[in-house]
C-alpha positions in Angstrom: -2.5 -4.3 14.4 1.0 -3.4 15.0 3.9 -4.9 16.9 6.6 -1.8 18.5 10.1 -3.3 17.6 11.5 -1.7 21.2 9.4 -3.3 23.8 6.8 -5.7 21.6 3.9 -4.5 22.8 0.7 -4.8 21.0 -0.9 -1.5 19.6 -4.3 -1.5 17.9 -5.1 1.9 16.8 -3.6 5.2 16.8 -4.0 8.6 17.8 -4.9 11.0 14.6 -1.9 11.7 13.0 0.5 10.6 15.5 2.0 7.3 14.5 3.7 6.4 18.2 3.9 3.4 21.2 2.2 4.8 23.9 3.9 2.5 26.0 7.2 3.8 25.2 7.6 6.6 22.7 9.2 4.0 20.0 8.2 5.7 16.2 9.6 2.0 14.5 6.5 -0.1 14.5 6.0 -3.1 12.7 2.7 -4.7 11.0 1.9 -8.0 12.9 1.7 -11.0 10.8 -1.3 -13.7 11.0 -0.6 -16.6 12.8 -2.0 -18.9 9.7 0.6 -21.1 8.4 0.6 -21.2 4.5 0.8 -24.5 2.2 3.1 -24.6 0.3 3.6 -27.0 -3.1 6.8 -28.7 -3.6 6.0 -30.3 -7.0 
């Protein structure tokens, strides 16, 4: 899943070959990150 970094929609797959929002024409997109939060050892 991607994020667009113009207007944050959601996009879950693309057209073939055509890396675009198709909400808004944006070409920057942005992998969304997972929403588990991470241990992490301060030893």
């Amino acid at each position: 899943m991607y994020i667009c970094l113009h207007c944050g929609k959601e996009i879950k797959q693309f057209e073939e070959n055509f890396i675009r929002c198709p909400y808004c024409g944006y070409r920057v997109l942005s992998k969304a990150r997972s929403n588990i939060p991470r241990e992490v050892k301060t030893d």
